[in-house]
Backbone as JSON, one array per atom type, in Angstrom:
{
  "sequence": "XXXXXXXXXXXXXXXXXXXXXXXXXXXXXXXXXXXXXXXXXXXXXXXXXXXXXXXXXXXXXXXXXXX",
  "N": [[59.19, 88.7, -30.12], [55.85, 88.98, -29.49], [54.15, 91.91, -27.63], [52.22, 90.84, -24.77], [48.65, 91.19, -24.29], [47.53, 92.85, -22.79], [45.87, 95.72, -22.89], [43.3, 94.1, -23.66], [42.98, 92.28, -21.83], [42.48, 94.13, -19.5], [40.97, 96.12, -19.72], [39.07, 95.36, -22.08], [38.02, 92.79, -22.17], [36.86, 92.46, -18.98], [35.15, 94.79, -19.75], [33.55, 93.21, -21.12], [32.47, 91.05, -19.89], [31.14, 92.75, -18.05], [28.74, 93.39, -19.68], [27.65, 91.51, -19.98], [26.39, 90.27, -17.61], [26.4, 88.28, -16.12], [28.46, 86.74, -15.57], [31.65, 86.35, -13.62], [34.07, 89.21, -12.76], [37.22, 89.19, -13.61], [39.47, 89.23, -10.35], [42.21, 89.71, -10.35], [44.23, 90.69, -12.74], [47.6, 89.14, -14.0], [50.09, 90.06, -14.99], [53.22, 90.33, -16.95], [53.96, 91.77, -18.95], [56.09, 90.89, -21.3], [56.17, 87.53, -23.1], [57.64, 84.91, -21.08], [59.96, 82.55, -20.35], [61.14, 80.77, -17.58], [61.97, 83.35, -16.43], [63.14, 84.72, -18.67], [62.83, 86.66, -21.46], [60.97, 85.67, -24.43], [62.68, 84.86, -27.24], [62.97, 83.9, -30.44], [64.82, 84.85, -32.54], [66.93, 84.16, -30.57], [67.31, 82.0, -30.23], [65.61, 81.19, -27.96], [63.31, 79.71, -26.87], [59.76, 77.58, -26.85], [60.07, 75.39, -28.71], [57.89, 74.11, -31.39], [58.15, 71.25, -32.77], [59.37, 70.28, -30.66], [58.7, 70.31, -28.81], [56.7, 67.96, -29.85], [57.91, 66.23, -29.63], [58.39, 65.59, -26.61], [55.69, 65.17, -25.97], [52.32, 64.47, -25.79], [50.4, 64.16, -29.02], [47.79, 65.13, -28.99], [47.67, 66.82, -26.79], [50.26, 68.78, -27.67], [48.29, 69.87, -29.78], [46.55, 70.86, -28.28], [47.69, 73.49, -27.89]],
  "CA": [[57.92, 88.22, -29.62], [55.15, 90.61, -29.36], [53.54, 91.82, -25.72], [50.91, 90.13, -24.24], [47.54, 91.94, -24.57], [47.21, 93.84, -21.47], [44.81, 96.0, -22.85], [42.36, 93.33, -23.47], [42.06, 91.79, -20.48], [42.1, 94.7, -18.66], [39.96, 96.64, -19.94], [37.75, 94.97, -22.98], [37.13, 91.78, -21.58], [36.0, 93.08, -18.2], [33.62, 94.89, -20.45], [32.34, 92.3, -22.13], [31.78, 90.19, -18.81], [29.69, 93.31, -17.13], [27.84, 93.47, -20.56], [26.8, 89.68, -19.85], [25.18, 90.49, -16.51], [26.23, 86.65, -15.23], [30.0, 86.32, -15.44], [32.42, 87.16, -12.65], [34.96, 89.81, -13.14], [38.77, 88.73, -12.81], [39.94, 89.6, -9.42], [43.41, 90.02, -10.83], [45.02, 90.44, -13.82], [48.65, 89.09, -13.73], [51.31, 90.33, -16.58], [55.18, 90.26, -17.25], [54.38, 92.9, -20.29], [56.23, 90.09, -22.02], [55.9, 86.18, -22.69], [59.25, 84.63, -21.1], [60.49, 81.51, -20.25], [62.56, 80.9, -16.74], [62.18, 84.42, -16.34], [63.82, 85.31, -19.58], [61.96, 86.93, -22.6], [60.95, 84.54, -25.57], [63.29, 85.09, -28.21], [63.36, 83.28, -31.63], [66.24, 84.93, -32.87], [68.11, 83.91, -29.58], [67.06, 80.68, -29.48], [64.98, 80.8, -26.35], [61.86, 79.45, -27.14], [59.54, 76.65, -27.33], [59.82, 74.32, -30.67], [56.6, 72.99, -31.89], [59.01, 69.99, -33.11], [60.53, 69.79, -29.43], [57.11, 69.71, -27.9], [56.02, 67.38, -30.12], [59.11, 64.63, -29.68], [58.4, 65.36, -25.44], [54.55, 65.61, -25.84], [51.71, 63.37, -26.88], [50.29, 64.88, -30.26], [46.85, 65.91, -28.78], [48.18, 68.51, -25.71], [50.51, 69.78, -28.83], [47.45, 70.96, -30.67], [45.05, 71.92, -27.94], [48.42, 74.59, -26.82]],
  "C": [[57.1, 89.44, -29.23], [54.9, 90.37, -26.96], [52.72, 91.17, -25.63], [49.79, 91.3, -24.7], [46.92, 92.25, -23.15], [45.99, 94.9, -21.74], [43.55, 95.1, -23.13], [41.73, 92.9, -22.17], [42.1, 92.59, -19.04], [41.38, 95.96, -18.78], [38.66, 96.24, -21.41], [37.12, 93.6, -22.49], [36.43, 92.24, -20.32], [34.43, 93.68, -18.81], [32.77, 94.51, -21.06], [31.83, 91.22, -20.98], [30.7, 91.13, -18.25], [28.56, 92.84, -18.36], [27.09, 91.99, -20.43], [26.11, 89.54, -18.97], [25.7, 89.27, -15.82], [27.36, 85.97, -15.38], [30.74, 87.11, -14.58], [33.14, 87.96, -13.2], [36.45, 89.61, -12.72], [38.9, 89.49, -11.6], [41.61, 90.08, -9.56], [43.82, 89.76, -11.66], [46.88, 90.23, -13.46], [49.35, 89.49, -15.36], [52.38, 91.0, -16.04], [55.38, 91.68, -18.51], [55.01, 91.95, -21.48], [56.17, 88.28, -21.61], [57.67, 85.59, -22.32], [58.78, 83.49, -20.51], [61.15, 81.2, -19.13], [62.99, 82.39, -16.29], [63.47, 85.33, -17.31], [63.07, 85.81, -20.66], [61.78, 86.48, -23.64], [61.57, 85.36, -26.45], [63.83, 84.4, -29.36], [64.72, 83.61, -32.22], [67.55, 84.79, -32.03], [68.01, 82.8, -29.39], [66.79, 80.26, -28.22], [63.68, 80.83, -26.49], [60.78, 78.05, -27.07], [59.31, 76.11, -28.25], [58.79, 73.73, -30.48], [56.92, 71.81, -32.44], [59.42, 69.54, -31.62], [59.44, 69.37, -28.7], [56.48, 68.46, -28.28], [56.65, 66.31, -29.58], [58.72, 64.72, -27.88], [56.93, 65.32, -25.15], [53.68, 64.65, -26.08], [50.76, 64.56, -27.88], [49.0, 65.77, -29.26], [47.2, 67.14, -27.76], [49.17, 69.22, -26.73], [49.7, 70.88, -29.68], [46.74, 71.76, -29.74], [46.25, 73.23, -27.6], [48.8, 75.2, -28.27]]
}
């Protein structure tokens, strides 16, 4: 699983909110460096992940797509 995008939202979005003149600026960025689970690190080849089949069978279809 890749990293999150830490440089984005901490330094290009910021700059694209001053550049707007009329959007707040986060007060805090939170990041793990990676996306985990239970405080474990998503891993497809470990089978620690969420299934887009598993979500779907515990889910109703529409919160499947908007995620």
């Amino acid at each position: 699983m890749e990293k999150d995008n830490i440089p984005f939202h901490s330094l290009i979005l910021p700059a694209l909110l001053l550049g707007s003149k009329q959007l707040h600026l986060p007060d805090k960025i939170v990041s793990s460096e990676y996306l985990t689970i239970e405080g474990k690190k998503i891993s497809t080849s470990l089978n620690w992940a969420i299934w887009a089949s598993e979500l779907k069978k515990r889910c109703c279809t529409v919160v499947v797509k908007l995620l």
